[in-house]
N, C-alpha and C positions, 0 to 999 in steps of 0.2 A: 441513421444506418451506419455503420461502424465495416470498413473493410473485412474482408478475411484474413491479413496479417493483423491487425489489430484484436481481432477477434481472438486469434491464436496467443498474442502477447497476455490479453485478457486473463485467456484460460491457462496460461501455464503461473499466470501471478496468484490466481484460485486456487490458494490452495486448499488441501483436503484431508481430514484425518476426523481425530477423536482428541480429549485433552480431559481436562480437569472443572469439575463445571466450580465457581466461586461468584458466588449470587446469593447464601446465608450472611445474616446478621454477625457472625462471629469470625466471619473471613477480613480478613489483613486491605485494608486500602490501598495501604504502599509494598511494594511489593522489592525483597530485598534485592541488590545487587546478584545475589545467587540462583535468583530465579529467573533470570534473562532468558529471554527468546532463545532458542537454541539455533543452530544453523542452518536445519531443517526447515526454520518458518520464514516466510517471506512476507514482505513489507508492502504494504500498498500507500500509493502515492497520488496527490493532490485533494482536493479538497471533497470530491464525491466519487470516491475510485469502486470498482465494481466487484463483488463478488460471483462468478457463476456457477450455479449447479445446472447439471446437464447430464448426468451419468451416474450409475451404479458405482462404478469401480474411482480407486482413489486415487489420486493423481500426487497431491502433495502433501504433508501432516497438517501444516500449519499456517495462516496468517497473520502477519503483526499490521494491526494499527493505531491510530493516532486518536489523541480524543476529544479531537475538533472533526476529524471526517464524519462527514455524512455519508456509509456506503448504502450502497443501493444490491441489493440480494435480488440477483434474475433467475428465471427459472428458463433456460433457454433447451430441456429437453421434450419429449414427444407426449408430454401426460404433465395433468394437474400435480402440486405437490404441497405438500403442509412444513409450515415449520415453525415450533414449540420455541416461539419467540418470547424476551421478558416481558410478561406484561399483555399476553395473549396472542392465542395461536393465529398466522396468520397462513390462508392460504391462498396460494399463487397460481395463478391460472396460466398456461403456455404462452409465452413471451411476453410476458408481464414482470413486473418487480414491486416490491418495495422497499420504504426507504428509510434507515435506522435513528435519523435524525443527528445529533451530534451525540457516537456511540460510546462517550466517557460516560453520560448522563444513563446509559442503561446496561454496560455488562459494566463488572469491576473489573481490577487492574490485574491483570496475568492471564492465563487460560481458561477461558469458556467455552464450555463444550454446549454445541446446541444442536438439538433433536431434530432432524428431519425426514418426510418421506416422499417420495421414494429415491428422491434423492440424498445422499449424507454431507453434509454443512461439512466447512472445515471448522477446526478449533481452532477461533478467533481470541489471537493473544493482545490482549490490549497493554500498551505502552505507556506506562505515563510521561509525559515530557520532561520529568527530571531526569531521566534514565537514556533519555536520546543521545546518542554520541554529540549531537549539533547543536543542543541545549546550550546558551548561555552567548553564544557564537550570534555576530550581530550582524544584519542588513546594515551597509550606507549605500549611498552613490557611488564607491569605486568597486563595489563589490559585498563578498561575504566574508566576515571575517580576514583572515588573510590570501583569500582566492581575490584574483584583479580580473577584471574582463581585460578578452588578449589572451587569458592566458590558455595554455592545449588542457583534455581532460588530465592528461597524467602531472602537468605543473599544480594544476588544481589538489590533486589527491595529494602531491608531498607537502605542500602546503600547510591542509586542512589535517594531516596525517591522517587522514583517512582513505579510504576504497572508494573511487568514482566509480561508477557501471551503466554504462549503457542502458537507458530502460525502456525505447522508445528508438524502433528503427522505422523511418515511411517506407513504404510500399510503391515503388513507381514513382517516386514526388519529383519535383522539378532542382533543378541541380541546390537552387538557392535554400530549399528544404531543411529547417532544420530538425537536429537528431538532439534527442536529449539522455542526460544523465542525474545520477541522485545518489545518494550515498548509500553504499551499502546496507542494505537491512533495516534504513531508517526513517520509518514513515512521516515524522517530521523534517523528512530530506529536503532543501529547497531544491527546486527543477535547474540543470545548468544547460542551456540552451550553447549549442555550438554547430559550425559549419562543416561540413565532409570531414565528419569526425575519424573516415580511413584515411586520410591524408595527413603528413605531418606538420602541416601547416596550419590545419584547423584548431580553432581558435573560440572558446565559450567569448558568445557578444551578449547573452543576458542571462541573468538570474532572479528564476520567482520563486523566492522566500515562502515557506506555508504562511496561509492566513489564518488562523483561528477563528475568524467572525467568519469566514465563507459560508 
């Protein structure tokens, strides 16, 4: 069971729309620099992150993920629903799910538009990992790349020259609670774990790298 901040975090990361379906034999594997996620789609993050449908109306266009996640498709509204999945329809019974397995291995890389009813799927933009901003950028022991534990999110982003964001606030937690952040737009993001991230004191003390085996 999942809070109702978390639930909400959930549902505003689902997003929603229509896209481009690329699933024929004569569609492109690698998908060029020019066809980047837009600004509009948002990232989903760790290793079995969620998609929700639950509604008629659209919330966001787009999802980008990664093509080692496993996500898991809920159907968290008031009625049965169908959805014209690769490789056979599957239908979802209320507050039930399932699960895409590792989803490089079943849409291709860029915009997949997928059918559903009655509720409408967002177009899930698949990411290759050559195309990650964080691609290439290594886990050690002191850290990632040139981010150190110690350091605040904002020493983190100039760093890595990139956008840290908050993607994970508790709800009630206890003061020791941590908040986490991820790089913008990048579902290959690793997790940057820090303390009373309103404070300026606060300080990322761990970093989970994505796994690809997860």
């Amino acid at each position: 069971m999942i809070g109702a901040v978390a639930v909400l975090v959930v549902l505003a990361a689902a997003g929603i729309g229509t896209g481009i379906l690329l699933r024929s034999d004569d569609q492109p594997d690698v998908v060029p620099e020019s066809m980047a996620p837009g600004p509009d789609c948002v990232a989903l993050h760790g290793p079995q992150p969620w998609i929700i449908l639950w509604d008629r109306s659209l919330t966001q266009p787009c999802v980008v993920v990664a093509e080692f996640q496993d996500v898991q498709v809920w159907n968290k509204g008031f009625e049965p629903m169908t959805v014209d999945w690769p490789g056979g329809e599957r239908r979802v019974a209320i507050d039930e799910h399932f699960d895409s397995g590792p989803i490089g291995n079943v849409l291709r890389a860029g915009p997949n538009d997928i059918s559903a009813a009655p509720f409408p799927m967002p177009t899930i933009w698949l990411l290759p990992e050559s195309m990650s901003p964080t691609s290439g950028i290594e886990a050690t022991d002191a850290g990632f790349g040139p981010v150190r534990i110690g350091m605040t999110f904002d020493e983190a982003s100039a760093a890595l020259g990139l956008k840290l964001e908050v993607s994970f606030v508790p709800s009630d937690p206890p003061a020791s609670y941590p908040w986490e952040a991820v790089v913008s737009g990048d579902p290959y993001s690793p997790i940057f774990l820090a303390d009373r991230p309103d404070d300026e004191t606060s300080v990322i003390f761990e970093i989970h790298p994505h796994n690809g085996s997860s």
